[in-house]
C-alpha positions in Angstrom: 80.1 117.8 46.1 83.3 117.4 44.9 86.3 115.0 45.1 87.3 117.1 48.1 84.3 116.5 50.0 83.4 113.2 49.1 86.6 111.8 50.6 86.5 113.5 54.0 82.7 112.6 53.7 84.1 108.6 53.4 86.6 108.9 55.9 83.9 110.4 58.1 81.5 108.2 57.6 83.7 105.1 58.2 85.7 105.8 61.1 82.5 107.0 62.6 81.0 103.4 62.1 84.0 102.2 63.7 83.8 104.2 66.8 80.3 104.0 67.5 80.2 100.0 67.1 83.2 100.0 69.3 81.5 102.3 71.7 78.2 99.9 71.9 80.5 97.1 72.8 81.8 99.1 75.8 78.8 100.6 77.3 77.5 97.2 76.7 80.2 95.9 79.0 80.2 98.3 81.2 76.6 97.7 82.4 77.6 94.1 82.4 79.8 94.5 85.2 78.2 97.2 87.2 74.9 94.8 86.8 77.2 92.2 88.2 77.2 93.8 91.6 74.3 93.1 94.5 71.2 94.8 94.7 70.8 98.4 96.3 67.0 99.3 96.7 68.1 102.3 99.0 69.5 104.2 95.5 66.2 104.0 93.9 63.2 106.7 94.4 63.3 110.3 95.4 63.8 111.1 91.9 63.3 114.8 91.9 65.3 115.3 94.5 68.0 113.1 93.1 67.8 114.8 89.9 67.8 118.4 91.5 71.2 117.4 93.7 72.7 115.6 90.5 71.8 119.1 88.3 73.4 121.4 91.2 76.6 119.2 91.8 77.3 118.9 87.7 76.3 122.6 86.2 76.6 124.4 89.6 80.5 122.5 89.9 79.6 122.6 93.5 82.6 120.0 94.4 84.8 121.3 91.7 84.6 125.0 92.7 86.4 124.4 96.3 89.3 123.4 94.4 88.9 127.6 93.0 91.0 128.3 89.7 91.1 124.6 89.1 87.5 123.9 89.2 86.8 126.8 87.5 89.0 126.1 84.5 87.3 122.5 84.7 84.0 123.9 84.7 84.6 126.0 81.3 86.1 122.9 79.7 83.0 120.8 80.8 80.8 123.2 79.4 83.0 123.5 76.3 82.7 119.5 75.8 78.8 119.8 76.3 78.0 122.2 73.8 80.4 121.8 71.5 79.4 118.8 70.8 77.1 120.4 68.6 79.9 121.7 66.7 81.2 118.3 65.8 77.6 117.1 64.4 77.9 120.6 62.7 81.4 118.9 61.1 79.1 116.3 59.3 77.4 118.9 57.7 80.8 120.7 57.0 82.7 117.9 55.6 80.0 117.6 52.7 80.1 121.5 51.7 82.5 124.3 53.0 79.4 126.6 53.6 77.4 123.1 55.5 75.5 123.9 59.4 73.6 122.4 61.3 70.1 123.2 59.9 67.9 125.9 61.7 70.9 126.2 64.2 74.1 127.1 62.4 72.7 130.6 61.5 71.5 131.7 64.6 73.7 134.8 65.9 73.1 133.8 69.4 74.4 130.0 68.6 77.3 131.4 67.4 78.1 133.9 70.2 77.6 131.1 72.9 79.7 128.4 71.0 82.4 131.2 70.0 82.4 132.2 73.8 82.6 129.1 75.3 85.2 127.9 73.0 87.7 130.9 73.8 87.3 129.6 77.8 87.3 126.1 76.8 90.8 126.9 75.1 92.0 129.1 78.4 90.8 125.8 80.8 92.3 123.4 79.5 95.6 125.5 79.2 95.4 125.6 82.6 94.6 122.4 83.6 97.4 120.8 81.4 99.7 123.1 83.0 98.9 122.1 86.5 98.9 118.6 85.5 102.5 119.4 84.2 103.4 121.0 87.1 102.1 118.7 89.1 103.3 115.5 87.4 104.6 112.8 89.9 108.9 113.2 90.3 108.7 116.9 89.8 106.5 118.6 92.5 107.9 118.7 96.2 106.4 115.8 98.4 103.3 113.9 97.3 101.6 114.8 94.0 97.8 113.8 94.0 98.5 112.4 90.2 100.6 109.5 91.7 99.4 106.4 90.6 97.5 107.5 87.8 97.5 106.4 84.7 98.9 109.6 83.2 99.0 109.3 79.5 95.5 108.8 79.4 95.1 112.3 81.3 97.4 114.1 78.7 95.3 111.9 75.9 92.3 113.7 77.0 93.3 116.9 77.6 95.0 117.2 74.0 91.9 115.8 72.1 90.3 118.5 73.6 93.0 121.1 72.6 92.2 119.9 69.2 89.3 119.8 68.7 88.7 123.6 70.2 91.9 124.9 67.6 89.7 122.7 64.6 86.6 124.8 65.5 88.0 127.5 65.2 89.7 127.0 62.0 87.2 125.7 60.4 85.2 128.9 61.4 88.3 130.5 59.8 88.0 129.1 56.5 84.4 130.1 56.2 84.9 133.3 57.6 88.0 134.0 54.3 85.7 131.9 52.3 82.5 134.5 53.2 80.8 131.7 54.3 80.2 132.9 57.9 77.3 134.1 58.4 78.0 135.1 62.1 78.8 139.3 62.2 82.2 139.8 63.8 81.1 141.6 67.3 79.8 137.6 67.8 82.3 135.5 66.6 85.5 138.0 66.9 88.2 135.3 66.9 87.2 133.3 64.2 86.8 136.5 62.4 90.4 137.3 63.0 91.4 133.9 62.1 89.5 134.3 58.6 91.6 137.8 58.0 94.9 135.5 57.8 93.8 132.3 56.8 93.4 131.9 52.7 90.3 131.6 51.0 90.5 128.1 50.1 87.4 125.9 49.2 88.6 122.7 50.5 90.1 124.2 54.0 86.9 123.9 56.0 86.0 120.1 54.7 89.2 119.0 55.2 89.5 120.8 58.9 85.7 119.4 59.6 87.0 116.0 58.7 90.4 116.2 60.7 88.1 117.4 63.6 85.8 114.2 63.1 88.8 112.0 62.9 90.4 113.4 66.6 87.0 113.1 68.4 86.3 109.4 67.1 89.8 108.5 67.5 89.1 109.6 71.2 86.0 107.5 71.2 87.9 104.6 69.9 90.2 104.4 72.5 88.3 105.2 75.4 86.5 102.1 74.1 88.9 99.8 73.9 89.7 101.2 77.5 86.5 100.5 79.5 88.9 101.2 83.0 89.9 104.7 81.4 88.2 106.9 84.0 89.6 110.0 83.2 87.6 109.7 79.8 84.6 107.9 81.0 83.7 109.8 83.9 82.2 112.8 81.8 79.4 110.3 81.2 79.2 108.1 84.3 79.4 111.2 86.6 76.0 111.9 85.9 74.6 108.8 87.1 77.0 107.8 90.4 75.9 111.5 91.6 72.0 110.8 90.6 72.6 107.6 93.1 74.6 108.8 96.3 73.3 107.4 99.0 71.7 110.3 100.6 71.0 112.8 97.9 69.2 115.1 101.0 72.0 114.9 103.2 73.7 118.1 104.5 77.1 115.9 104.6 78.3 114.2 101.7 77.2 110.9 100.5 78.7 108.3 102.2 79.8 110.7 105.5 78.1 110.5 108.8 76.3 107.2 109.4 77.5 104.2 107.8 76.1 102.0 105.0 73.7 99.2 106.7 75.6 95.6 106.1 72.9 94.0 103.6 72.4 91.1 102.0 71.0 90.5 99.3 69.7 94.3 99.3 68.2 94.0 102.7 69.9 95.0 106.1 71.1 92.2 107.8 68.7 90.4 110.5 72.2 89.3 112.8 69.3 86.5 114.8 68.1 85.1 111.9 71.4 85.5 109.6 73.0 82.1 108.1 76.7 83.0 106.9 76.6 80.2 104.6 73.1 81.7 103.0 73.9 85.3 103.8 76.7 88.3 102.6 78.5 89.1 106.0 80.4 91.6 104.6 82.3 91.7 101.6 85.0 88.9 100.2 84.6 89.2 96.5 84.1 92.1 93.9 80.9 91.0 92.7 79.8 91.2 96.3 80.3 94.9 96.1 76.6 96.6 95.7 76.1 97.4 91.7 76.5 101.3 92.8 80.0 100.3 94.0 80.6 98.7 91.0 79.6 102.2 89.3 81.9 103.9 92.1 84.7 101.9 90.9 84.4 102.3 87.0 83.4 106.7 87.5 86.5 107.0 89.3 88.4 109.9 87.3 92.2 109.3 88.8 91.9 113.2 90.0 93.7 112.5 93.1 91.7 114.8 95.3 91.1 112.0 98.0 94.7 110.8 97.6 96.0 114.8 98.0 93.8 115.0 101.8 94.0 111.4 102.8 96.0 111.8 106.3 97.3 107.9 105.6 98.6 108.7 102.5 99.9 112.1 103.6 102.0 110.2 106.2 103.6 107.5 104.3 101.2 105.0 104.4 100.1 102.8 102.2 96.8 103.4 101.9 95.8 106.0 99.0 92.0 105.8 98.4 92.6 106.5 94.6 94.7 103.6 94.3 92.1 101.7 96.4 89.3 102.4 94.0 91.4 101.9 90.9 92.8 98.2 92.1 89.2 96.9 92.9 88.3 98.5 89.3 90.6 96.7 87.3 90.0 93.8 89.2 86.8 93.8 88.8 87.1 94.5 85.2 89.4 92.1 84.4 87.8 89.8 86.6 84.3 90.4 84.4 84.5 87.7 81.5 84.6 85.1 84.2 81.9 86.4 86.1 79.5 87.5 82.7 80.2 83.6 82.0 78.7 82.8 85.1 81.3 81.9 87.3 81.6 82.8 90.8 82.0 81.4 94.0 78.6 81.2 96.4 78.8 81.9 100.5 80.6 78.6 101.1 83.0 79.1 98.3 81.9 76.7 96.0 82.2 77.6 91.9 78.7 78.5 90.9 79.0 77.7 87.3 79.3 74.4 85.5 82.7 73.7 83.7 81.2 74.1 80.5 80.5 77.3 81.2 83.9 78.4 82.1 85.5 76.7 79.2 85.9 79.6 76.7 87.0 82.1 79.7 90.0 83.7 79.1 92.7 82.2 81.1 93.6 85.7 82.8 89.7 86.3 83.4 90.4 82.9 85.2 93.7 83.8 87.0 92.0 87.1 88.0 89.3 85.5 89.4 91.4 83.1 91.7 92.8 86.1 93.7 91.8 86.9 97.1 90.1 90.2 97.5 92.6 90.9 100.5 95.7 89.9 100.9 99.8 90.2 100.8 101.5 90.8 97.4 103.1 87.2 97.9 99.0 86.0 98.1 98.0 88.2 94.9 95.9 89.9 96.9 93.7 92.8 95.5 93.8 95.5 98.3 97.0 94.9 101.0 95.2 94.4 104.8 97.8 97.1 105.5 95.7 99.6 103.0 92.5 98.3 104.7 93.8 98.8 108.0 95.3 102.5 107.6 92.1 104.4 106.8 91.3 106.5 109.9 87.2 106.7 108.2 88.3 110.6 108.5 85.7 111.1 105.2 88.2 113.5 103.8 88.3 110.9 100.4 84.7 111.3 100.4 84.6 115.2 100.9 86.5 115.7 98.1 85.5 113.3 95.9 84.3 115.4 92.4 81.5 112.4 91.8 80.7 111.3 94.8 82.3 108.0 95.2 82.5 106.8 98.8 85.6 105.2 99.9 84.7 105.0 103.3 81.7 102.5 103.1 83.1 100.4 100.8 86.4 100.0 103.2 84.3 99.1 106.4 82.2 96.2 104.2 85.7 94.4 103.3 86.3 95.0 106.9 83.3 93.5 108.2 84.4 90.2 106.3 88.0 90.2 107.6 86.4 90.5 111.3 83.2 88.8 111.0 84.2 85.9 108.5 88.0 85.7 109.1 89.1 86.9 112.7 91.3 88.6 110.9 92.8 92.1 112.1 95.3 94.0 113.9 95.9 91.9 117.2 95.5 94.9 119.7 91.9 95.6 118.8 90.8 92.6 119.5 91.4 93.9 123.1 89.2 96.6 122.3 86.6 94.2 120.8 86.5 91.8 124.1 85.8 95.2 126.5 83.2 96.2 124.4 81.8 92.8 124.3 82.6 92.3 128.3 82.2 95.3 129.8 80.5 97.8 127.7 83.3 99.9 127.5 86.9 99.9 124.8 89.2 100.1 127.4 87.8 97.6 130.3 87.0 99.8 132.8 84.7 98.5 135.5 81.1 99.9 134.3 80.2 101.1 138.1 82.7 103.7 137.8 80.9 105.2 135.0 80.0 108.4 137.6 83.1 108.7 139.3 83.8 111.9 137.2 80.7 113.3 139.1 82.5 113.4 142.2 83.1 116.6 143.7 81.0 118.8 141.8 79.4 121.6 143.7 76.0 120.3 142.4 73.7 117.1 142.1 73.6 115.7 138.5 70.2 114.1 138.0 70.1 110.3 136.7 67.8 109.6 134.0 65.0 106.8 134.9 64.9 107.9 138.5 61.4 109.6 137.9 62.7 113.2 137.4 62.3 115.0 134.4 64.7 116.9 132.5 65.2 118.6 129.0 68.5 116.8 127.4 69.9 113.3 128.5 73.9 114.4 128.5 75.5 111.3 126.7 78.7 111.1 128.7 80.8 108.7 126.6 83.3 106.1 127.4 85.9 108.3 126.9 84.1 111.3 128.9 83.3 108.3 131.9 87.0 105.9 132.2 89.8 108.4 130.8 91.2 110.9 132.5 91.6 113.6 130.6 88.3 113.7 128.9 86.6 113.4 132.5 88.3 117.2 132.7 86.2 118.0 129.4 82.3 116.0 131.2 83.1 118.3 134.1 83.6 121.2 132.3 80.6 120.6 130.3 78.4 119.9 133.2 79.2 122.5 134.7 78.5 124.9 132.0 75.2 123.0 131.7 74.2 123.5 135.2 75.6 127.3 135.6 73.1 127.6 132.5 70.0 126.5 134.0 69.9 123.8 131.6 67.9 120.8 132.9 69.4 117.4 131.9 70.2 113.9 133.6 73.1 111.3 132.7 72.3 107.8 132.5 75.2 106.7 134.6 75.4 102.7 134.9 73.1 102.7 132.3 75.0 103.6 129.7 77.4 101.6 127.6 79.7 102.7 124.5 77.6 103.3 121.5 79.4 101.1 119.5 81.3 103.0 117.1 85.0 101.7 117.3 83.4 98.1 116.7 81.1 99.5 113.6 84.2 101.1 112.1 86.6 98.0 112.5 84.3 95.9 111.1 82.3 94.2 114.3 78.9 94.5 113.0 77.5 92.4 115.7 78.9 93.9 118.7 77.9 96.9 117.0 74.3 95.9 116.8 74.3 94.1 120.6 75.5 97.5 121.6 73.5 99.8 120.3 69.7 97.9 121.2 70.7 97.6 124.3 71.5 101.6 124.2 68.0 102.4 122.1 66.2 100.5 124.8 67.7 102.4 128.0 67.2 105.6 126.1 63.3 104.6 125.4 62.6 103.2 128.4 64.0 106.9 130.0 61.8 108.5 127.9 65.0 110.5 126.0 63.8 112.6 123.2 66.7 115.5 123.0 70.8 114.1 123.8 73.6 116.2 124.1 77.3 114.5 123.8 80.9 115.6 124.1 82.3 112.9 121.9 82.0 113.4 118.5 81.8 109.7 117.7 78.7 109.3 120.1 77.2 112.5 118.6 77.4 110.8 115.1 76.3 107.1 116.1 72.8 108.2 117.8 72.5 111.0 115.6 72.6 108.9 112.2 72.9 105.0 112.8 70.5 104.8 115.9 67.2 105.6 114.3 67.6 102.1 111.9 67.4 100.4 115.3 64.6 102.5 116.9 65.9 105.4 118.9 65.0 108.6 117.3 66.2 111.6 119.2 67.4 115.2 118.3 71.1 114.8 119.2 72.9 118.0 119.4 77.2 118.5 120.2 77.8 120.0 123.6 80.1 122.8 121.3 76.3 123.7 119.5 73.9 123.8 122.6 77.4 126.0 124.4 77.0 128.0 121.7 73.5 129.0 121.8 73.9 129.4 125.3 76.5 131.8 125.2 74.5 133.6 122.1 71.2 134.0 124.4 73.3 135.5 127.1 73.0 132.3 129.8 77.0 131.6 129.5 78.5 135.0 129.6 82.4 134.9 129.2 84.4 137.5 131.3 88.0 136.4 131.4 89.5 136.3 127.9 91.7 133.8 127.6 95.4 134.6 126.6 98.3 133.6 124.0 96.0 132.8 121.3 93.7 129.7 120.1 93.8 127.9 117.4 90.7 124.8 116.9 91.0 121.4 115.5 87.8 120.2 113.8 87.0 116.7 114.8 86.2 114.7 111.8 83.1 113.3 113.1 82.0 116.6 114.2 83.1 118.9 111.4 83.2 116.9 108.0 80.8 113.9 109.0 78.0 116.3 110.2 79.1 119.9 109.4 79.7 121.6 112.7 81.8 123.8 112.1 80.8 127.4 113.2 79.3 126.6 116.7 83.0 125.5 118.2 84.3 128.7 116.8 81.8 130.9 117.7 82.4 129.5 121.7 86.5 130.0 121.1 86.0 133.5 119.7 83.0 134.5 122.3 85.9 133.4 125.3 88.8 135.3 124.1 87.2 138.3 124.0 86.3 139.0 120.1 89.4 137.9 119.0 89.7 136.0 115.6 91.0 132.3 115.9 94.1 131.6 114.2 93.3 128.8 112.4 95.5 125.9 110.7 96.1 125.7 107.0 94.0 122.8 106.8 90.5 123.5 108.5 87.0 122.9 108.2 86.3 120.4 106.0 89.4 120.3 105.2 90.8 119.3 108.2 93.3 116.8 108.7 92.5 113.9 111.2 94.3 113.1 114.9 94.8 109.4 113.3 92.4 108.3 115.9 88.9 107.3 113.9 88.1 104.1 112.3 89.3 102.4 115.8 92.8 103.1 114.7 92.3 104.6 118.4 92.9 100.8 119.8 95.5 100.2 116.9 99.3 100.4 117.1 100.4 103.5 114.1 103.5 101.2 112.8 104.0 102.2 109.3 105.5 105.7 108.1 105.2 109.3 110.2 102.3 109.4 113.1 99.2 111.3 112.5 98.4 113.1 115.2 102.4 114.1 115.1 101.6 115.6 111.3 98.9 117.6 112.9 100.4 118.9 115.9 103.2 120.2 114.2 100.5 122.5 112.0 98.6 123.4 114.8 102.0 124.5 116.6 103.2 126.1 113.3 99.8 129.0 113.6 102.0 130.0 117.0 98.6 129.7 119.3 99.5 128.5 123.2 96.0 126.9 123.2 95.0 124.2 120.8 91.1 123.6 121.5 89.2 120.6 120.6 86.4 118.9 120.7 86.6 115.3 121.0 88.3 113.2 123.4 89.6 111.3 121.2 91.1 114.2 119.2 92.3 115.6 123.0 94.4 111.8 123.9 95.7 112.1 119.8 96.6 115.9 119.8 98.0 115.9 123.7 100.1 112.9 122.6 101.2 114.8 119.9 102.5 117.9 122.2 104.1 115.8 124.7 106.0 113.9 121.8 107.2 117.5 120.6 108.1 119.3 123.7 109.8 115.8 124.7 112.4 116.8 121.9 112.3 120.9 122.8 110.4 121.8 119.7 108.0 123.7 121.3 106.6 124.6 125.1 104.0 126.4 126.7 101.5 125.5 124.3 98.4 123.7 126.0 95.6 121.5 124.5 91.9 121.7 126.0 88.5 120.8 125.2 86.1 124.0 124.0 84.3 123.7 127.2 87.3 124.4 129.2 88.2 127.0 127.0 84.4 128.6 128.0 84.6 127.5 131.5 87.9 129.4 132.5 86.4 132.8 130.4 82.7 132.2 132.3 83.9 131.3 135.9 87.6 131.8 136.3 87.6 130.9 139.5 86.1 127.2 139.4 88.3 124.1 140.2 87.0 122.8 137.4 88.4 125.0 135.0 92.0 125.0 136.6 94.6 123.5 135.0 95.8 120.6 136.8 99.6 119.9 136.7 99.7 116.6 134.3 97.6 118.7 132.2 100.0 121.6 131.6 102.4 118.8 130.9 100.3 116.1 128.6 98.1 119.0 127.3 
């Protein structure tokens, strides 16, 4: 060894000490804080299943890939950091002798090939992703770049190591190659061939390349260390984890979409008759109350900006951007963490925890940190705005996109439930909503004997469940589909359908009360809960084992929250069992409809629960075999009506209107009929239309549920499928 190599060998050696002690420290604190956070049974078990979803997600890229040339060029550089890893522990070897390898590996043509390969792509990826970070950057792109709000050196940090250390493979491979120490034939290693052809044969090059190599990647390490909060670093190793612990790894929906977490305590749903709010978690009011896979949601977060890019509050000015939610109760919680790994904290009645002596060596920022409210205005230091927490619509689209699975929308509704349950405290008009509910089964007060009032004048008896007939599906009318006006056009519709079908089925009538969704997603656990018993009992005293509903929101509730309580039932959307019908030839359409359709997924129907060919399949069946024109943003992409999350009941105040964004998109495809199906989604997007033709920027174009898109094309002539004149007005 010679003067050459024992230097880089030092310098190796040391800064590699350095970085690995530092490391330890980190990890170490890491887990301090993510074991800070409540228990989570739930996450645990189904380990091959877990591990199977985890593998699929990471090497198959599966979220990545629907972001195409991007998540390609991220899969090659993921690949690139994974295996050549190897070729920095082959750098140890290197920096002792310019001929060094990785024992029993180093010579292996098919090791080389693979690492040579991967390296050229690794090179090509990053390229591109630098580029369309560059391109992207906040200031320069037109409207809002998904990047704002991140911490963007770190990105470019990154993405340069990795440039580096690539072009140091590669040389050093070069200097071995001029030096004839490579033992790798050219067909396998063609580029680092080339390189040795104009590099000089110089001893030392490879050792001293080897070492500059060793000195990027633990210079990396070093400062992703003393930058625990760097998530664009850290989440190529905590991505692994968060996706092994999703809440639902068998779910056809992502984790965290369709039924909401439980509220727990203490890692056990809460029991609302026995519950004690000075002994139990109602909701969540500090970070630590966060479960510890939130915690690990937080800290994996990897600043992409993928939720922030399709998040329809951020999208219309807003404040709410889920990134920016995730990263403020990360560095909160992080710089909240010396107080709490001290022992301090405050208990259900908000009393400290700790004794004084234990607090005494906390740093007085850890202290500071800890004195801030979780919610709150700037002027109160609050963590997370109650105008961010109010925004979110619970769309999902955050949580679809999400790369590792992090999931906004749970963690929003549990600092909800505290505002509502603990603090009265939200937007005034839905406590409106809240009392009807609570009163009179219903969001918007109606009179619950007028629940079958949209039966009236149908050519045909509807059947009531309980009355000692039986029938095949219970149709779950819904609130909405019972009290407002223009969804009762939609229940007709469907009924009808049902019954020119043959299809057997009975309503509940009186029975039935609202599911409780609107209170579930505002925060309103309890009414939730009183709600949906008293629902689980009617439907098992009726003796309901298959439900079909036209609201979306209904669908979801006794499709994925209901069981919990004790009401199992298949649950199907009236756009599915429509389809099927029209597939086996009992709905036969004969009167294509005109001027063109274009479809607006429902967010609880399309991205919650992943309908999204049955609606289509009716839409294309009645206009004869004609394609759909669809919207730019569709499927699971699909941007909300600003009407979920009970932002239905809640006054839209700050920046553009939603359901404004998305009309003028669903206008811009030129179609005369948009078709939905949800009533919400029909009072949004109608509201929308009348707003627009109101200032002549558009007429003639009509909005209507699928059913009454089928209806017209199956019996043309039915009252029921007629437009009625505040319809061709108000959509």
């Amino acid at each position: 060894m010679g003067v050459v190599e024992i230097i880089c060998t030092t310098i190796a050696g040391l800064i590699t000490l350095v970085a690995v002690a530092l490391a330890v420290r980190a990890v170490t604190r890491m887990l301090g804080v993510v074991r800070q956070g409540q228990p989570d049974p739930a996450r645990l078990g189904s380990w091959g299943a877990r591990t199977k979803v985890m593998l699929k997600e990471t090497a198959g890229h599966t979220r990545m890939l629907k972001w195409s040339t991007v998540g390609a060029a991220h899969w090659f550089v993921m690949v690139a950091f994974i295996v050549l890893s190897l070729l920095v522990l082959e750098a140890y070897f290197e920096v002792v002798s310019p001929s060094g390898g990785i024992p029993w590996l180093s010579g292996w043509v098919v090791f080389g090939f693979a690492t040579e390969i991967i390296g050229i792509l690794g090179i090509l990826g990053i390229a591109y992703l630098i580029s369309v970070r560059l391109r992207s950057r906040p200031g320069r792109v037109r409207g809002l770049s998904r990047f704002t709000g991140s911490t963007m050196w770190q990105g470019y940090f990154v993405e340069w190591v990795i440039v580096g250390v690539l072009i140091c493979g590669f040389l050093i491979r070069g200097f071995k190659a001029a030096n004839d120490h490579l033992d790798f034939p050219t067909w396998a290693v063609p580029l680092s061939h080339g390189l040795g052809s104009i590099l000089p044969a110089w001893e030392a090059g490879a050792p001293i390349v080897a070492v500059i190599k060793i000195v990027i990647s633990m210079t990396w390490l070093i400062v992703i260390s003393l930058n625990v909060t760097m998530g664009v670093a850290w989440h190529r190793f905590l991505a692994f984890p968060n996706i092994f612990f999703k809440r639902d790894p068998a779910a056809a929906a992502g984790s965290g979409l369709g039924g909401l977490r439980p509220m727990m305590s203490g890692g056990k749903p809460l029991d609302f008759e026995e519950a004690d709010p000075e002994k139990d978690q109602f909701g969540v009011a500090q970070v630590e109350q966060f479960t510890w896979k939130g915690l690990l949601d937080f800290s994996t977060c990897t600043e992409c900006g993928r939720c922030q890019s399709q998040c329809p509050a951020w999208n219309t000015g807003k404040p709410l951007s889920p990134k920016l939610l995730i990263l403020s109760l990360r560095d909160h919680a992080y710089a909240k963490a010396p107080y709490l790994l001290a022992g301090g904290g405050k208990d259900l009645t908000g009393e400290e925890k700790a004794a004084a002596e234990q607090l005494v060596g906390v740093d007085v920022l850890a202290m500071a940190e800890a004195d801030r409210p979780l919610i709150g205005s700037a002027s109160d230091g609050g963590v997370i705005d109650p105008d961010v927490l109010w925004s979110c619509t619970t769309c999902g689209a955050c949580v679809e996109q999400c790369p590792v699975d992090i999931e906004h929308v749970d963690h929003i509704v549990d600092m909800r439930r505290y505002q509502v349950l603990i603090e009265s405290s939200f937007p005034s008009e839905a406590g409106v909503m809240l009392r009807n509910l609570e009163n009179k089964g219903n969001p918007w007060g109606a009179p619950p004997n007028t629940r079958e009032d949209w039966t009236k004048g149908l050519d045909f008896e509807v059947k009531r469940a309980g009355a000692g007939d039986d029938f095949e599906y219970l149709f779950w009318v819904g609130c909405a589909g019972a009290f407002e006006d223009r969804a009762k056009k939609t229940t007709r519709a469907v009924a009808t359908l049902l019954h020119e079908a043959g299809v057997d089925f009975a309503i509940l009538g009186e029975g039935e009360t609202c599911t409780g969704d609107p209170a579930r997603r505002i925060g309103n656990e309890f009414v939730f809960q009183m709600l949906a018993q008293q629902n689980v009992e009617t439907l098992n005293d009726a003796g309901v084992k298959k439900i079909v509903a036209s609201c979306p929101h209904c669908f979801n509730t006794l499709r994925n929250e209901y069981g919990a309580l004790g009401g199992s039932f298949e649950v199907v959307h009236h756009t599915q069992l429509l389809a099927d019908l029209v597939s086996s030839g009992k709905l036969t359409p004969v009167q294509p409809v005109d001027g063109g359709v274009t479809y607006h997924d429902p967010c609880y129907l399309g991205r919650h629960n992943r309908v999204f060919t049955p609606p289509r399949e009716v839409l294309e069946a009645s206009a004869g075999g004609a394609d759909l024109t669809e919207m730019p943003r569709n499927s699971e992409r699909s941007f909300c009506c600003g009407a979920g999350g009970a932002r239905m009941w809640m006054e839209e105040r700050i920046g553009k209107r939603i359901n404004i964004e998305r009309v003028e998109e669903a206008i811009s495809t030129g179609a005369h009929t948009i078709a939905v199906g949800c009533p919400f989604c029909f009072t949004m997007i109608s509201d929308g239309v009348t707003a627009k033709q109101a200032t002549g920027a558009t007429d003639g174009v009509e909005v209507v549920d699928v059913a009454t898109v089928l209806l017209r094309s199956v019996k043309p002539e039915s009252p029921a499928s007629s437009t009625e004149p505040e319809a061709a007005a108000a959509g």
